[in-house]
TIDOKE-233705 format. One record per residue (C-alpha): residue in three letters; y, x, z; residue number from 1. Coordinates in steps of 0.001 Angstrom, whole numbers, plus 500000, padded with zeros to 6 digits. Example, Ala and Ser with C-alpha at 12.3 -4.5 7.8 and 13.67 -1.06 7.14 Angstrom:
2
   rest       py       px       pz    nr
    ala   495500   512300   507800     1
    ser   498940   513670   507140     2
% end
This chain:
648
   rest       py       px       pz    nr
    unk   889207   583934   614962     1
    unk   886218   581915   614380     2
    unk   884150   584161   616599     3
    unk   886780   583968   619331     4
    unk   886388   580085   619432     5
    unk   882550   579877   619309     6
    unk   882875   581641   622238     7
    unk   885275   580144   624089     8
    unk   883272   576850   623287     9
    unk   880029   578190   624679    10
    unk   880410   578092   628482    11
    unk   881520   574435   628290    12
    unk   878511   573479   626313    13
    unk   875947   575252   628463    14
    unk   877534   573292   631367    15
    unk   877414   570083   630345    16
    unk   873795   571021   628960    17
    unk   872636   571308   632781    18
    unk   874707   568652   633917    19
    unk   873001   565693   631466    20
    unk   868987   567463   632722    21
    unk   870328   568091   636519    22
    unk   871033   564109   636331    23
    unk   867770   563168   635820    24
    unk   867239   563898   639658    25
    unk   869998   562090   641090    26
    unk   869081   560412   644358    27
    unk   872237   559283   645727    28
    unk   875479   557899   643385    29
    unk   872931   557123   640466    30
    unk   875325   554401   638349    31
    unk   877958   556772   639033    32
    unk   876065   559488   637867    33
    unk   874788   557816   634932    34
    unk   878341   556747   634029    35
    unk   879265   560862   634638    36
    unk   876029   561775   632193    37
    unk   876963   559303   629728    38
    unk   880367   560880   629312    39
    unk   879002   564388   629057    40
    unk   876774   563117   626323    41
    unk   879587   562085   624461    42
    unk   881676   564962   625239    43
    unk   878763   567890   624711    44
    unk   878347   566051   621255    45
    unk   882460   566819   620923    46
    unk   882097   570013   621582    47
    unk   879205   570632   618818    48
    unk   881303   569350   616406    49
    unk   884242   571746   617463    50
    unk   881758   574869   617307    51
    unk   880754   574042   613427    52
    unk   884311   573632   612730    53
    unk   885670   576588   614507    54
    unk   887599   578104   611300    55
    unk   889464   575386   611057    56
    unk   890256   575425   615126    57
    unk   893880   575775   616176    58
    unk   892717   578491   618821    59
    unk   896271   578320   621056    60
    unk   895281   574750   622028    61
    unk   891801   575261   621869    62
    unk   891723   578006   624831    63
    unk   893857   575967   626870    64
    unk   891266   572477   626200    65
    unk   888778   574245   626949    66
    unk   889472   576308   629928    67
    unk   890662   572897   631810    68
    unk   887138   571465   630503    69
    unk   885288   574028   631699    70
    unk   886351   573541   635296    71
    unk   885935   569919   634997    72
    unk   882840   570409   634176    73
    unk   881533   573010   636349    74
    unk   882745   569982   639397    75
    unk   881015   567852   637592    76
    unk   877905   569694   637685    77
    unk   878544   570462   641972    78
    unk   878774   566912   642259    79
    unk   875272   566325   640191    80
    unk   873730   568585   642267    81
    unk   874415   567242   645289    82
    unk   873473   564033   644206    83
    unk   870058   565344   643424    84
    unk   866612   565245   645271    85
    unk   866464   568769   647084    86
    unk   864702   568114   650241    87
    unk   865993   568482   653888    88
    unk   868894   570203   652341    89
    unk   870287   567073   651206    90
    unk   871244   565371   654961    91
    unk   873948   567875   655008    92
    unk   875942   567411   652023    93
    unk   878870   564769   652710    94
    unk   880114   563398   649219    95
    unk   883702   561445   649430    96
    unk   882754   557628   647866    97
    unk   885640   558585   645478    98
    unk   884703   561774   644240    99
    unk   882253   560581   641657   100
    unk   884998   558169   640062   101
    unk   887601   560786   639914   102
    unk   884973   563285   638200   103
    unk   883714   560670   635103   104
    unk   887523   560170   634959   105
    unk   887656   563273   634145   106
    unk   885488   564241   631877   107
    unk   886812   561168   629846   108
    unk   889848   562996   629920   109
    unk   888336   565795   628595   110
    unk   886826   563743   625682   111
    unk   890543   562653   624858   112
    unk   891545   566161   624292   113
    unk   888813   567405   622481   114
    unk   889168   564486   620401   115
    unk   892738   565117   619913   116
    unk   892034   568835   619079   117
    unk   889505   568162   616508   118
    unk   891459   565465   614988   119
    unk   895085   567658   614415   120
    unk   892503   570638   613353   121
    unk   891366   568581   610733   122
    unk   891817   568962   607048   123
    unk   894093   566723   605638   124
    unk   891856   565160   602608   125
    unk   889192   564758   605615   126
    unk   891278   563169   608285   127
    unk   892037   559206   608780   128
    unk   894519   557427   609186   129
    unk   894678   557060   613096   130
    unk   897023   558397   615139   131
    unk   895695   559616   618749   132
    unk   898481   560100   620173   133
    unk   899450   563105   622832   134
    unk   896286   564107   624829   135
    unk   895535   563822   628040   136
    unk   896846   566887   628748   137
    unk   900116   566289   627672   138
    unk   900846   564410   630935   139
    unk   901887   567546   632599   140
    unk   903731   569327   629799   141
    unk   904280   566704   626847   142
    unk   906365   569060   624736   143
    unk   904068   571531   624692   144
    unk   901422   569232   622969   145
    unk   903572   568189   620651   146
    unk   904610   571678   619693   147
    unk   900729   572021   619400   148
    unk   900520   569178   617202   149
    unk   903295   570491   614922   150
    unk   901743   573396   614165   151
    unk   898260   572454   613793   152
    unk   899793   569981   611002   153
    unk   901768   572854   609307   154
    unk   898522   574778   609706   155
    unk   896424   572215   608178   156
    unk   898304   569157   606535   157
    unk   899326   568011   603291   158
    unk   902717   569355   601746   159
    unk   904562   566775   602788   160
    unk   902910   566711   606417   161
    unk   903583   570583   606552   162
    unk   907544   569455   605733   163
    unk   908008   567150   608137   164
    unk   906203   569401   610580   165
    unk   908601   572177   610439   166
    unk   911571   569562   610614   167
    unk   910370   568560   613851   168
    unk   910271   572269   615080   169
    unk   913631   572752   613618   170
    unk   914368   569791   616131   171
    unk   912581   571485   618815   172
    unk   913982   574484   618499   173
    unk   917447   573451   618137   174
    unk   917047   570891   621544   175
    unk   915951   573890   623960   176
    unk   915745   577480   624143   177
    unk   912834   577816   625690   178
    unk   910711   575131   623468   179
    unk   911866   578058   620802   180
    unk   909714   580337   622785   181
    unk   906861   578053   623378   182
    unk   907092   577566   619301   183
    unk   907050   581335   619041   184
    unk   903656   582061   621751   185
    unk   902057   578841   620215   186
    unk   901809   581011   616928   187
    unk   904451   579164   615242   188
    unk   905727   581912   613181   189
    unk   902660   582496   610706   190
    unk   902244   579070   609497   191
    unk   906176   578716   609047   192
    unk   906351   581891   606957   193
    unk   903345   580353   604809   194
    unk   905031   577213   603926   195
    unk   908482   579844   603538   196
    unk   906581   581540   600944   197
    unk   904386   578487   599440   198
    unk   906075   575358   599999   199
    unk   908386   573417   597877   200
    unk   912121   573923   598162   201
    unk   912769   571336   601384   202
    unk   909858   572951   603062   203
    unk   911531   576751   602745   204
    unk   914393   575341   603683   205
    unk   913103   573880   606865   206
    unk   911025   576850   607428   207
    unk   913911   579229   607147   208
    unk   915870   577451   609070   209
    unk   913151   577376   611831   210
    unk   913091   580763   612120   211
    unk   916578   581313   612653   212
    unk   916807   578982   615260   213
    unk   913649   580754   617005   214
    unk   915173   584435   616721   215
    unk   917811   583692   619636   216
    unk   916701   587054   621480   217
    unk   915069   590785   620410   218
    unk   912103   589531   621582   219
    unk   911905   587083   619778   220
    unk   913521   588493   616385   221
    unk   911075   591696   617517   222
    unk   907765   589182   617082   223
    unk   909013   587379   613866   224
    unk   909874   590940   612070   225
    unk   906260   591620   612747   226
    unk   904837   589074   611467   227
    unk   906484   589715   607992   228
    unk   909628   587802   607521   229
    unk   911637   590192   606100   230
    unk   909407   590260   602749   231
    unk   909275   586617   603074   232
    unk   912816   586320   602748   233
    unk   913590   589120   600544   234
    unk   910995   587097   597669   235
    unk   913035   583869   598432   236
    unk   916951   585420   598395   237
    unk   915466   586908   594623   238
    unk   913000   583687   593581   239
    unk   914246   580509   595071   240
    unk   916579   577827   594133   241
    unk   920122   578614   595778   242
    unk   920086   575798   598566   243
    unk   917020   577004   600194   244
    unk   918508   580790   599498   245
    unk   922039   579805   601366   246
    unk   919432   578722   604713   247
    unk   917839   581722   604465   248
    unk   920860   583763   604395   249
    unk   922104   582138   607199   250
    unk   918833   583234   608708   251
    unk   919463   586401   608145   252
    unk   922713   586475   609708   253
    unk   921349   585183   613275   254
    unk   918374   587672   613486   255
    unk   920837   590477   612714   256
    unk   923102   589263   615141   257
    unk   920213   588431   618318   258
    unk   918572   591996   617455   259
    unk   920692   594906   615352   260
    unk   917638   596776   615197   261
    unk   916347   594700   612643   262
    unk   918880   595497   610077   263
    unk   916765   598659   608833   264
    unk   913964   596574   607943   265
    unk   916138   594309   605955   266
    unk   916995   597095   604123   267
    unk   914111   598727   603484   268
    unk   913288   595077   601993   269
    unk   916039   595427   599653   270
    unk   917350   592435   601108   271
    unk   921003   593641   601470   272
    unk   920922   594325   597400   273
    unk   920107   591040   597270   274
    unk   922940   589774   599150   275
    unk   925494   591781   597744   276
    unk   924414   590148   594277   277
    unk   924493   586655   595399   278
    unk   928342   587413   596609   279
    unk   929127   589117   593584   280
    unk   927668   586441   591023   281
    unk   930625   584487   589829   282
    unk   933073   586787   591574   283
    unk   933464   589156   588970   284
    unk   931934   588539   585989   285
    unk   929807   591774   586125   286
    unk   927367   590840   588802   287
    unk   924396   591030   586338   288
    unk   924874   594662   586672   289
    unk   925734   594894   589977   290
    unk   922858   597543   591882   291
    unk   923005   599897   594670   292
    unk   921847   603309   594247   293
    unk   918124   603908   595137   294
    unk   916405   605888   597671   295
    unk   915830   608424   595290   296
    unk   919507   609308   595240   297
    unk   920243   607850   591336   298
    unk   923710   608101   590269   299
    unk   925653   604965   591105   300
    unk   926755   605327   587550   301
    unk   923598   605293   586493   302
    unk   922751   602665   588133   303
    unk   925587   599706   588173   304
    unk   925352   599333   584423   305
    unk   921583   599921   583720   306
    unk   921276   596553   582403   307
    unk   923681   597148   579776   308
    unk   921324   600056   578600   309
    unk   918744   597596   577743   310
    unk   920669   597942   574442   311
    unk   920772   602076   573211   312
    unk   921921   600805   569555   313
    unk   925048   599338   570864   314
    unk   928352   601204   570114   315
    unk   931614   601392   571767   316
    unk   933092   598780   570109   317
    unk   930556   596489   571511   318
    unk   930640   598152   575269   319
    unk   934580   597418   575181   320
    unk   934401   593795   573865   321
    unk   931992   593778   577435   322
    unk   935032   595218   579697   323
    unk   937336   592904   577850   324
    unk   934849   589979   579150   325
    unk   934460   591609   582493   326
    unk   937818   589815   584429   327
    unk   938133   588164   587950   328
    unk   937653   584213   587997   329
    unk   940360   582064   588928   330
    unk   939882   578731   590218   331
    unk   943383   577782   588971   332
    unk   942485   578971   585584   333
    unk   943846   581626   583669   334
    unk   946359   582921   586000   335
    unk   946577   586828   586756   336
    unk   947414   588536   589893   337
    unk   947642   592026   591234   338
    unk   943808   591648   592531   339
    unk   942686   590698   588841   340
    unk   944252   593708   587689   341
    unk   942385   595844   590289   342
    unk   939254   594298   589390   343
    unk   939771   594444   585414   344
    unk   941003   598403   585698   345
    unk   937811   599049   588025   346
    unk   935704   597725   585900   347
    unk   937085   599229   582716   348
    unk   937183   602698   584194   349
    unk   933397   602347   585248   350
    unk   932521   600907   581565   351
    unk   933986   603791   580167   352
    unk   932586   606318   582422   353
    unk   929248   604797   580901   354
    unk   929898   604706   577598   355
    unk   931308   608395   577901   356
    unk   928018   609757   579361   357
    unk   926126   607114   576797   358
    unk   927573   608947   573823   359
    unk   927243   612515   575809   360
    unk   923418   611787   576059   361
    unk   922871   610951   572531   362
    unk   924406   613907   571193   363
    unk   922226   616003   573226   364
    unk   918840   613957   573137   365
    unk   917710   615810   569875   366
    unk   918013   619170   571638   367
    unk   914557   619854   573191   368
    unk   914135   620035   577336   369
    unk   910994   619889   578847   370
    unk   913094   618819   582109   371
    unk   914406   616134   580662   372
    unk   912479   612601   581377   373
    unk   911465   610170   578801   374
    unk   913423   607154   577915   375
    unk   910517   605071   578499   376
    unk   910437   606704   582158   377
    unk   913690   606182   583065   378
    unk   914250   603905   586146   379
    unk   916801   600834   586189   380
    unk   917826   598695   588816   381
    unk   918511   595406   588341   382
    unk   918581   592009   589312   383
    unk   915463   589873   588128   384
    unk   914230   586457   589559   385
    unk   915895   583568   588735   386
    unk   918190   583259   585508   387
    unk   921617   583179   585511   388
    unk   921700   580016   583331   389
    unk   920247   577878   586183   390
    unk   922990   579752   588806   391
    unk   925580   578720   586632   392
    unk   924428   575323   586610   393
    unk   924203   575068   590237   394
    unk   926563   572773   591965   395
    unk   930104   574431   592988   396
    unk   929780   573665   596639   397
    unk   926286   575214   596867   398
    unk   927623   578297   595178   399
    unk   930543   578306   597408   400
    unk   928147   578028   600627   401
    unk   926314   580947   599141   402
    unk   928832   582666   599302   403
    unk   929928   582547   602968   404
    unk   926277   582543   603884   405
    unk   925885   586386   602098   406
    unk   929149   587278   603360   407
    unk   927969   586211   606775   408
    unk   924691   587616   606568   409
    unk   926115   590761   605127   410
    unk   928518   590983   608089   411
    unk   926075   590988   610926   412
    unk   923805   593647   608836   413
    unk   926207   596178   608772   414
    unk   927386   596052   612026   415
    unk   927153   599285   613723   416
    unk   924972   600561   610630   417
    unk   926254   603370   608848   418
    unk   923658   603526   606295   419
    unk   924118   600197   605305   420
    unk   927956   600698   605379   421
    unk   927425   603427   602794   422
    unk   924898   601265   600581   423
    unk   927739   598641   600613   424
    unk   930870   600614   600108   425
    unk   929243   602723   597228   426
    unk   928569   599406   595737   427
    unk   930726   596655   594272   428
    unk   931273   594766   597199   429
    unk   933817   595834   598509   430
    unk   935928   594975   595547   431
    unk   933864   591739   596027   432
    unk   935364   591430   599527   433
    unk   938484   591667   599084   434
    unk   938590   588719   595669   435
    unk   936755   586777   598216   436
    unk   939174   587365   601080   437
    unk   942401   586580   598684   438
    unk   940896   583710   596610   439
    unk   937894   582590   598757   440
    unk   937192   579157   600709   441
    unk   938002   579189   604507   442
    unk   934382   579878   605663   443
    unk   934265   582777   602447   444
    unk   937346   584167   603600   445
    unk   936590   584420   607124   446
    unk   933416   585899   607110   447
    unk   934406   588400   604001   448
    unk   937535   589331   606858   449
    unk   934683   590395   609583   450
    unk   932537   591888   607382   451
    unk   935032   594448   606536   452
    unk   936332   595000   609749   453
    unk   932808   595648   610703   454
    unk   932802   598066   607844   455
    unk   935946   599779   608537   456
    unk   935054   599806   612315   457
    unk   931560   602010   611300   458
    unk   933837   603991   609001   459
    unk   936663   605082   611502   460
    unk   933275   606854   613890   461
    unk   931844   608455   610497   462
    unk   934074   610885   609028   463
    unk   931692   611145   606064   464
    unk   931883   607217   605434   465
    unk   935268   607163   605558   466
    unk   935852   609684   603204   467
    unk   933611   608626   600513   468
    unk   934355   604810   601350   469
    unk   937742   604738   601669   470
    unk   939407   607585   599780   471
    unk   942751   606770   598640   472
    unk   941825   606890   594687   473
    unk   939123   604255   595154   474
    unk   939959   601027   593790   475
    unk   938247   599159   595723   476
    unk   939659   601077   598911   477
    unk   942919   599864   597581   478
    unk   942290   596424   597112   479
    unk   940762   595741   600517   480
    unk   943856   597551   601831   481
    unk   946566   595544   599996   482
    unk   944835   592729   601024   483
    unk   944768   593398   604024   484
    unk   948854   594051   603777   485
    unk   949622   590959   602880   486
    unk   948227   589324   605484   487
    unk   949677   591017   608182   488
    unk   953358   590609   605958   489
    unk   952848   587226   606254   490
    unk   951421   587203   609720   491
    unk   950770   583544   609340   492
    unk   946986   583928   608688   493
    unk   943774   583490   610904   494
    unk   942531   586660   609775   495
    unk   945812   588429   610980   496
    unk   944111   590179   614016   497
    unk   940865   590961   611620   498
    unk   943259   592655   609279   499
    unk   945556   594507   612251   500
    unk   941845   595756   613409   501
    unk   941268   596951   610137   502
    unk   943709   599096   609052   503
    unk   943746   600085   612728   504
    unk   940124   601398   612300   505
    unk   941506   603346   608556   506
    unk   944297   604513   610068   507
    unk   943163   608465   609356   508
    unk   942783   607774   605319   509
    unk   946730   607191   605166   510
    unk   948451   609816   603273   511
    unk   951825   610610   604356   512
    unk   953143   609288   601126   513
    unk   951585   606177   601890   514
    unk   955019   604252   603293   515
    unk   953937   600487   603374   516
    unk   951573   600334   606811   517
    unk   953748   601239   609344   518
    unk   957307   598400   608959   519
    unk   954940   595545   608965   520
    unk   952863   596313   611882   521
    unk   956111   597013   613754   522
    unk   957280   593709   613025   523
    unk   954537   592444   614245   524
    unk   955535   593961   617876   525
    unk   958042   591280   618631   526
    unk   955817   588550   618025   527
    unk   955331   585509   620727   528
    unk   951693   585868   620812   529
    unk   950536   588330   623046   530
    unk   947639   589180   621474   531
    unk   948636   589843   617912   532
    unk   951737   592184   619679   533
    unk   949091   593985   622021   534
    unk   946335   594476   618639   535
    unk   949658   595745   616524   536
    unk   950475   598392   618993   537
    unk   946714   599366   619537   538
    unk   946381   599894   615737   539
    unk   950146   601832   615821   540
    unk   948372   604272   618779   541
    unk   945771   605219   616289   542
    unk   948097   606270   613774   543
    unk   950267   607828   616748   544
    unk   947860   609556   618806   545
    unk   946967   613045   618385   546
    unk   943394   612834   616435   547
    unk   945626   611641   613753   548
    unk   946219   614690   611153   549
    unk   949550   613002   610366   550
    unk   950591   611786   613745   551
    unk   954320   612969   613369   552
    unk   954982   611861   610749   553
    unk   953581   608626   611488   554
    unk   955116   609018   615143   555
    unk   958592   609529   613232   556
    unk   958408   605982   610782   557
    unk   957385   604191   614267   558
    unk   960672   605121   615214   559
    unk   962430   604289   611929   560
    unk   961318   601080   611354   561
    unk   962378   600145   615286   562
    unk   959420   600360   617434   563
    unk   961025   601495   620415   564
    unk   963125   598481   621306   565
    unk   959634   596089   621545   566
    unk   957504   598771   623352   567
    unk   960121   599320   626023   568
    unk   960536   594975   625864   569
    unk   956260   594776   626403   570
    unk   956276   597716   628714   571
    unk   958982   595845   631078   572
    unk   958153   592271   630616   573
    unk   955086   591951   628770   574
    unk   951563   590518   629604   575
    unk   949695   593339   631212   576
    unk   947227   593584   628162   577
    unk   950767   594099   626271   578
    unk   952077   596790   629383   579
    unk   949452   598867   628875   580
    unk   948885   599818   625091   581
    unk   952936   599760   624819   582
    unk   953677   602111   627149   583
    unk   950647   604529   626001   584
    unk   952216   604454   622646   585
    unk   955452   605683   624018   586
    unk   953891   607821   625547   587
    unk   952417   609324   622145   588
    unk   956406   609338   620677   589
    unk   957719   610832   623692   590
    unk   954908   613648   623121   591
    unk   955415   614070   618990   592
    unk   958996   613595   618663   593
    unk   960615   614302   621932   594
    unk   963783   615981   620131   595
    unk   964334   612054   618800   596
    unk   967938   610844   618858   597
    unk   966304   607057   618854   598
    unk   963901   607744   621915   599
    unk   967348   609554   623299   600
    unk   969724   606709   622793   601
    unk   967253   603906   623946   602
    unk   966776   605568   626997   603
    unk   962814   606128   626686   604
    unk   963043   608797   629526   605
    unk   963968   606280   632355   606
    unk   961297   604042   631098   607
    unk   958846   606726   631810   608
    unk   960103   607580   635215   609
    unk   959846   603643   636235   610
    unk   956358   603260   634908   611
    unk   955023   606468   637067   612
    unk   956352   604456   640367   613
    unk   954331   601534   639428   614
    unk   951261   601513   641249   615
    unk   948847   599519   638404   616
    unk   950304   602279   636108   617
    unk   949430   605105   638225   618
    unk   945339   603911   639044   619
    unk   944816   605101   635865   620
    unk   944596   608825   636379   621
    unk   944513   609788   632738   622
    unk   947105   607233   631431   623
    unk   949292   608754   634739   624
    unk   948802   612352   632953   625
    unk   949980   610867   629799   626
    unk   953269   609780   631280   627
    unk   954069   612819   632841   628
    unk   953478   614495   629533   629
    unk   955581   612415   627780   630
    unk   957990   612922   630112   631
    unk   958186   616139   630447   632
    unk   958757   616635   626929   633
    unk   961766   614885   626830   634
    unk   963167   616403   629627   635
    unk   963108   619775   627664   636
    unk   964716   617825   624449   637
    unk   967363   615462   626253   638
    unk   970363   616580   628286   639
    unk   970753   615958   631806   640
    unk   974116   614270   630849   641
    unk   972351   612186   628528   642
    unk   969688   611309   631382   643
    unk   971875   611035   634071   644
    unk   973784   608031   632337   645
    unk   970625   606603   631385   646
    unk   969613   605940   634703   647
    unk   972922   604758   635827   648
% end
């Protein structure tokens, strides 16, 4: 960089050379000429000064001084000439009386910002006391200095100075969009990831907290992933105090959002391990072992207890006093609940699993294998950095906003990501979803709800995620489920739709013994809100329609539980976001149970025969073919008597 400044510096400083010996011949103009070589005196000696210090240049302003000074000095040096003795030649030239006056103006502007730039570019221990102020050439675009002088202090300034300067960026960036981007082509990014990785714990927290108010577009997120953040962060999330690890979360969260692409990188940065232990510490009490298997394909056995094989010499009887420590916190004490029960059996049927293979291992480690690795070479993952003493001490509230922060962040990673889905589901947290979606604060809760709809929505498009994710044995599977239950039971929640959505996107895991999903989504068909009746009978068409293995019999406890009634009340009279998804699902029953002495006797058949004569129906050329499906079918299964006093 230094190179690159000594020569942007040289033209300037060979042009002032010939203006202060071209003066010397000055014929016409001469104090205004003096005044003008004067001033390029003191400027040229400016200029010097900036060439021995060109490491410590901030080069974004520099180009941008210097360019304008160049030209003001190359018109400086016309104007000299003219003024100078050159024979016959010199009856021609016509100099405005002004001219001179505006061009030692100038150059004194010049000297301001040159002045200016070596003053912001010096060291702090070097630097006085005096404040210059904005530059000359901050009248045209003032913000853009001061962005300048923001980062040359965070480039250059004390600890405290480097603080404050990424505050006022923070400001910057949260005022206006597009000072964000001047922050970001200024070469804002390096110095804030510096005082991210260096700086005490207000100054990562105002550096995080920068950058995720400067990722607002891929562009943008694109040029901060390459200049390292995601190992920045990952050291922080693992190092850090919690308050500056809650900002960077959040962070996290709005680059994953502005640019998906970036969630690969994340991972690769172990980041998303990282998050998944923050939301697990404190939520079950076995978070110090919480891991997720490694990229060389570990056992997740292996792996989510390999702290507790720090220990070989334990026994059994020590491993079970563990599981009987290993229980769900309560805030209202020691109260148990159907979730703590999930959470204690999970836990105790992992334990044992260990302990099993523990006990299987030592039998057989005095038989020789030359396959089988060394103790001392076996590989552990765990979570290191800072102790769990000092998170336990940390204040509730912080804890609490660490929470929804990981939650969030975690929810925005694993959108659309099926990799990180998998990573996620074959790890705790989705137990530690659904304890945070029952017992969590609002924020907790909420973001906890989209991150598993998120999760679910990846695993209804992946056959093999749903399968492995969400098989009906898995505990966890279960207790994200019966959550999500009892919400829509109670259909009284803000995370009602989130939970509708969710078992929507599951609805292909259901085993036909599994009785509970369908009566409570049906009630929720009659509800006053239009949206909450139009998301229940979208989710009710994925259990209906014919991808669904079990569609019959799904099609069949639609009609027991007393779906018709409300689909035929939407179709007729609801909103047309209702009309829609209503009559498709009757559709679905007409098609899979057309022999149905509930479809007969609430006359689905004339409902069928009104909706092909209406034209906003009919536009839709595949929903049209649906009707006329449905209808058909019942024409074969209902009697003409039976149709002919229907439509009567």
């Amino acid at each position: 960089m230094a190179d690159i400044v000594k020569q942007i510096i040289a033209r300037p400083i060979q042009l002032a050379d010939q203006i202060i010996k071209t003066s010397e011949y000055v014929c016409s103009f001469k104090q205004d000429c003096g005044e003008i070589k004067n001033k390029t005196e003191k400027l040229v000696g400016l200029l010097r000064q900036a060439a021995r210090a060109s490491n410590d240049l901030y080069e974004r302003p520099t180009r941008r001084i210097m360019e304008d000074t160049e030209q003001v000095l190359d018109k400086a040096l016309h104007l000299v000439m003219k003024c100078s003795r050159n024979g016959l030649r010199r009856v021609f030239k016509i100099i405005p009386n002004g001219l001179p006056r505006k061009t030692s103006q100038q150059i004194e502007n010049s000297i301001g910002d040159v002045s200016w730039l070596l003053r912001v570019s010096t060291p702090a221990d070097d630097r006085d006391d005096e404040y210059l102020g904005l530059p000359p050439i901050a009248a045209n675009e003032p913000i853009l200095c001061l962005i300048w002088e923001q980062i040359a202090i965070m480039c250059s300034g004390t600890v405290e100075e480097r603080v404050d300067g990424a505050a006022s960026l923070v400001s910057l960036a949260r005022d206006n969009e597009r000072y964000g981007k001047l922050i970001i082509e200024e070469g804002g990014i390096p110095p804030l990831l510096r005082l991210a990785k260096e700086g005490n714990s207000e100054g990562q927290e105002n550096a995080a907290r920068a950058i995720g108010l400067l990722g607002r577009d891929p562009e943008s997120v694109e040029h901060i992933l390459n200049a390292g953040v995601c190992s920045a962060f990952m050291k922080i999330l693992k190092f850090a105090e919690m308050k500056v690890q809650v900002v960077v979360a959040w962070a996290v969260s709005e680059l994953a959002t502005n640019y998906p692409k970036c969630q690969e990188h994340f991972m690769q940065n172990n980041v998303i391990r990282l998050l998944v232990g923050h939301l697990a510490f404190e939520t079950i009490q076995e978070h110090s072992r919480y891991a997720i298997a490694s990229k060389q394909n570990m056992s997740i056995h292996t792996v989510v207890m390999a702290n507790s094989e720090t220990n070989p010499n334990k026994n059994n009887r020590d491993g079970n006093e563990d599981v009987e420590k290993c229980q769900l916190l309560h805030p209202a004490g020691s109260k148990t609940s159907d979730m703590h029960n999930v959470v204690t059996n999970t836990v105790t049927m992992k334990s044992r699993k260990i302990h099993n293979d523990r006990a299987h291992s030592r039998s057989t480690s005095t038989r020789p294998n030359k396959h089988q690795p060394s103790r001392n070479n076996r590989k552990h993952i765990t979570l290191t950095g800072i102790s769990i003493r000092e998170r336990e001490a940390e204040d509730p509230s912080t804890k609490a906003e660490m929470k929804a922060m990981a939650a969030r962040a975690l929810w925005h990673l694993c959108a659309g990501n099926v990799s990180i889905c998998k990573s996620i589901t074959e790890s705790r947290a989705l137990l530690c979803f659904a304890v945070l979606l029952e017992r969590g604060e609002y924020e907790i809760q909420y973001n906890s709800a989209m991150a598993l709809t998120e999760i679910t929505a990846v695993a209804e498009q992946h056959v093999e995620l749903r399968h492995s994710g969400f098989k009906p044995t898995s505990p966890a599977a279960r207790a994200v489920i019966d959550q999500f239950l009892k919400i829509i039971k109670h259909a009284n929640s803000d995370f009602l739709i989130q939970s509708i959505q969710a078992i929507g996107h599951l609805a292909r895991t259901f085993r036909a013994t599994e009785t509970r999903i369908i009566p409570p989504l049906v009630k929720l068909l009659e509800d006053t809100e239009t949206h909450v009746s139009t998301e229940a009978t979208i989710t009710l068409i994925k259990f209906a329609c014919t991808d669904n293995f079990l569609h019959v019999t799904h099609c069949k406890s639609i009609l027991d539980a007393g779906g018709v009634k409300h689909l035929i009340q939407l179709t007729y009279f609801g909103e047309q976001m209702a009309q829609f998804p209503a009559l498709i699902l009757l559709c679905y029953l007409s098609i899979h149970v057309p022999d149905s002495e509930i479809l007969a006797q609430d006359k689905v058949l004339v409902v069928l025969e009104w909706a092909l004569k209406q034209d906003h129906f009919t536009k839709d050329s595949s929903l049209e073919t649906l009707i006329n499906e449905g209808k058909q079918r019942l024409e074969i299964y209902q009697s003409r008597n039976i149709r002919g006093s229907s439509i009567r």
